[in-house]
C-alpha positions in Angstrom: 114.1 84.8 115.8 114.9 85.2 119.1 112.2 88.1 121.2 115.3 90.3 122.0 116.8 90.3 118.6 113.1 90.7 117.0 112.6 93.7 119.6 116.0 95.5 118.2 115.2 94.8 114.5 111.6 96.3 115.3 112.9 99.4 116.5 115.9 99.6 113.3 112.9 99.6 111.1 111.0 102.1 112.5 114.2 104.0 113.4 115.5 103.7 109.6 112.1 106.2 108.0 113.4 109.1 106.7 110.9 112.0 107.3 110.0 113.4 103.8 107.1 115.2 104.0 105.3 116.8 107.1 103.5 113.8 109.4 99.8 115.2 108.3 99.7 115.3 104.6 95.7 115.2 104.3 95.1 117.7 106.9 91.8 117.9 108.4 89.5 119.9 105.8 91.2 119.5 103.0 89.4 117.3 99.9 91.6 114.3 99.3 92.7 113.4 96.3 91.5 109.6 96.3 88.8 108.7 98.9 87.2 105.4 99.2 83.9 105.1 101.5 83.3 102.1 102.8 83.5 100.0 99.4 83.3 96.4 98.9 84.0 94.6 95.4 83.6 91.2 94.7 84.5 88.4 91.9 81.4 86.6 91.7 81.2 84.8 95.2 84.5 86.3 96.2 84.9 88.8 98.2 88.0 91.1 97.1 87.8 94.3 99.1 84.8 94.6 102.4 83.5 97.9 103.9 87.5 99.8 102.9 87.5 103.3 103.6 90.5 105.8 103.4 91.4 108.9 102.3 94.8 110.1 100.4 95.9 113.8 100.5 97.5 115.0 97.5 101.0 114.6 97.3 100.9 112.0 99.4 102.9 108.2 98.4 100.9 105.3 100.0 102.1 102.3 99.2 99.4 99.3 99.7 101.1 95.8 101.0 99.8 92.6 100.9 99.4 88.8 100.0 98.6 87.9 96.4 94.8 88.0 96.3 94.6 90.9 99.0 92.9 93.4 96.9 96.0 95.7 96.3 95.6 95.9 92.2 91.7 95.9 92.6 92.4 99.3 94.8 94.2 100.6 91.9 91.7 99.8 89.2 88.8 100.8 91.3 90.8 104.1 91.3 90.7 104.7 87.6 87.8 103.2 86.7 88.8 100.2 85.2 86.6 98.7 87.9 83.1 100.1 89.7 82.8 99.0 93.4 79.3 96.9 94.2 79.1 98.8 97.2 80.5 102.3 98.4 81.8 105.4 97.1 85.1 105.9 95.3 86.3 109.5 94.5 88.8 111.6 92.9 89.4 115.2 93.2 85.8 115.0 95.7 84.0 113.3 92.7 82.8 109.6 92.6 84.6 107.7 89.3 80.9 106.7 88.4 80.2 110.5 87.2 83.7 110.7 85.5 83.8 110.3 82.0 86.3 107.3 82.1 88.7 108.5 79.3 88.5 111.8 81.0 88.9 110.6 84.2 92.4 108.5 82.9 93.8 110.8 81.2 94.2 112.5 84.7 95.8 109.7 85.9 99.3 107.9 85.1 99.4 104.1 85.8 102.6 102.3 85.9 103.1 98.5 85.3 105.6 95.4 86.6 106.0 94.8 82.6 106.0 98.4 82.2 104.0 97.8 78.5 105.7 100.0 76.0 105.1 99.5 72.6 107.6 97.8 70.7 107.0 99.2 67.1 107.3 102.7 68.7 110.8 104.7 70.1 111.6 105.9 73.1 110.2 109.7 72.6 106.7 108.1 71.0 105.8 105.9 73.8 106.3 108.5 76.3 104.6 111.3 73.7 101.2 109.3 73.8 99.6 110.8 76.0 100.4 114.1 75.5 99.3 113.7 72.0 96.0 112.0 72.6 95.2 115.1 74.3 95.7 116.8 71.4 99.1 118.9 72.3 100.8 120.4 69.7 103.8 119.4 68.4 106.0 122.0 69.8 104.8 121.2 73.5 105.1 117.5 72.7 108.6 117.7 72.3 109.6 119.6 74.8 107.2 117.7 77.1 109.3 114.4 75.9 112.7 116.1 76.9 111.6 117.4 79.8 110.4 113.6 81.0 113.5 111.9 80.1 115.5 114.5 82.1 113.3 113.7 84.7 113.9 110.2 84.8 117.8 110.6 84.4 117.7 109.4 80.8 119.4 112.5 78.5 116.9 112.6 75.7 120.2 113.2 73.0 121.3 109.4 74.3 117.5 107.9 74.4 114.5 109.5 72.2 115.1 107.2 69.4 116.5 104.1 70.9 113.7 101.4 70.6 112.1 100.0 74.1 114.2 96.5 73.0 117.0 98.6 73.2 116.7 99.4 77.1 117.7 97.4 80.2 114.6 96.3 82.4 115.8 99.4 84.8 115.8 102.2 81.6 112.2 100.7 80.9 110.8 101.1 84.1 112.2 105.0 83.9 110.5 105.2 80.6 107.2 103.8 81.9 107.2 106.5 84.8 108.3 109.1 82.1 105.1 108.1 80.1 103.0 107.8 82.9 104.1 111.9 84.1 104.0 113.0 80.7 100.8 114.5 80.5 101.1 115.9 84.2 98.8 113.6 86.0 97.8 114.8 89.3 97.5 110.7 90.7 100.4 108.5 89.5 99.1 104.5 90.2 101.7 102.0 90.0 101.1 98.3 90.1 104.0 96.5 91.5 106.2 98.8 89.1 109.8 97.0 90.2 109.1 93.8 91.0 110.8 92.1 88.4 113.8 93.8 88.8 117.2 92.9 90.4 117.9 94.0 93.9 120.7 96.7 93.1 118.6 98.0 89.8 115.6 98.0 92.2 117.2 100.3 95.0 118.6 102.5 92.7 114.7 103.5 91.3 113.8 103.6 94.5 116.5 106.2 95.1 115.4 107.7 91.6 111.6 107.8 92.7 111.8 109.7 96.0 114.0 111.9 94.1 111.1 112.6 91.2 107.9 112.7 94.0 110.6 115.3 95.9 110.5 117.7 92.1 107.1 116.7 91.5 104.3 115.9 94.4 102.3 113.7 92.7 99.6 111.7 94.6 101.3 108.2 94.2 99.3 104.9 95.4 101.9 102.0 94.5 101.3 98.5 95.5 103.9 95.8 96.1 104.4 92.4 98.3 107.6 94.1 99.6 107.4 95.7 103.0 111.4 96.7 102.5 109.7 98.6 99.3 106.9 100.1 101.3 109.5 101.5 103.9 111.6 103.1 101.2 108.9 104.8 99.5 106.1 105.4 102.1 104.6 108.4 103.6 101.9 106.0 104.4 101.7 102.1 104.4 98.3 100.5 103.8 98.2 97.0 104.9 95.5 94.9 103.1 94.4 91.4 104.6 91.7 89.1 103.2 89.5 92.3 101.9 90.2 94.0 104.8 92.3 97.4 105.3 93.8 96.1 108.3 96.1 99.2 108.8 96.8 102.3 107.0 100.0 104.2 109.1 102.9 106.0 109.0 106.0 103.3 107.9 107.3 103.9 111.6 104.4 102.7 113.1 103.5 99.9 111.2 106.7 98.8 112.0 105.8 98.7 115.4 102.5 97.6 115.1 101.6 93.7 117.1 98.7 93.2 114.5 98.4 89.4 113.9 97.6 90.6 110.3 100.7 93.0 109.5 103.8 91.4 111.7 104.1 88.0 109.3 104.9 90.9 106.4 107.3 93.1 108.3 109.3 89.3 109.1 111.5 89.5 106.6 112.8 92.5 107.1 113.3 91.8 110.5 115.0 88.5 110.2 117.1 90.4 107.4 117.5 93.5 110.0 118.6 91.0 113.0 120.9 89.1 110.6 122.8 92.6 109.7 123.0 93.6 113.3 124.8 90.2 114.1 127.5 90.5 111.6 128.3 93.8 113.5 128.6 92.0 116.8 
């Protein structure tokens, strides 16, 4: 791509944000909701994540972009404790996941997947009332709670409680999966690249459908993805993660302006895509 068109697609990407929420989220003082301090993990002699601190303010969405192998879904699983780091601190709500009970600690937490995982021999309604009933919610609240989440999600509970998840397009499953994942009122909402197997209309429209829900209910939501077009329509923050590395953690309008050798190769196709738009208008 030529430097001059490169230079105008850099600056329609960082022009193109929306502002949703106020620049500071975590302001100084306040306890994050996820914190890691300087934590390392490793697969025997691999080194996944090295020495990665941050901190995420509650109702903040960070979205984590990277490579395959960059540590993004280690980050997520550190976060719940499906994972313990080898070195460092991870904490939620100020406490390190190593002193959480980790049922505890999950039930707290809603984790949304690419294959979204919702069981077969169960309807709609069920999947998305697990949770809730594993808690030990009555009945009464459990049903309401099921309602309430299928509004939520733009799925009228009348039309979808008792169809059966092989019943549902891939874009009704994925609303179901964030429905279950919200149905116990989480505070942290982790989703593991959540729309990645979806088509590109179907996968826009849940983006739309997403900022829409955060906007109703201001969950802390750390999503991963190898998308940076995904990490621009979502973001409040983009992490960048390179080789274990957190190599930048920013607002989407800077990183779209960063020069970092280890971020620009994953903002290039939505520059190339950005300069090829702006020529068909020339």
């Amino acid at each position: 791509m030529p430097a001059a068109a490169s230079r105008q697609a850099l600056r329609q990407v960082a022009s193109c944000v929306p502002v949703r929420y106020s620049r500071a989220v975590a302001t100084a003082g306040a306890r994050a909701a996820v914190e890691f301090q300087s934590v390392s993990f490793s697969y025997g002699p691999r080194s996944i994540l090295r020495d990665v601190s941050f901190a995420i303010g509650a109702g903040e969405t960070v979205v984590l972009v990277g490579r395959s192998g960059a540590g993004k879904s280690t980050v997520l699983k550190l976060v719940n404790r499906m994972l313990l780091p080898h070195a460092g601190t991870v904490l939620v709500g100020g406490r390190p996941t190593h002193e959480w009970n980790p049922f505890t600690l999950r039930r707290g937490i809603g984790y949304v997947l690419q294959d979204v995982g919702l069981f077969p021999h169960m309807t709609v309604g069920d999947n998305i009332a697990l949770v809730p009933r594993l808690a030990g919610w009555d009945e009464a609240r459990v049903s309401r709670r099921v309602g309430e989440m299928l509004e939520l999600t733009g799925l009228p509970p009348q039309d979808f409680a008792q169809r059966a998840p092989d019943e549902l397009s891939g874009g009704q499953k994925q609303r179901v999966g964030v429905a279950r994942a919200l149905a116990a009122d989480p505070s942290i909402l982790l989703m593991d690249e959540p729309f990645g197997a979806l088509d590109p209309v179907t996968r826009a429209e849940l983006h739309h459908e997403l900022r829409r829900i955060q906007r109703e209910v201001r969950k802390t939501i750390v999503l991963v993805t190898h998308d940076m077009g995904e990490a621009f329509a979502l973001a409040t923050r983009i992490g960048v993660l390179s080789d274990g590395d957190l190599a930048a953690l920013d607002e989407p309008a800077r990183i779209g302006r960063s020069n970092d050798a280890r971020v620009k190769p994953l903002l290039e196709p939505l520059l190339e895509a950005s300069a090829a738009l702006e020529s068909t208008r020339r």
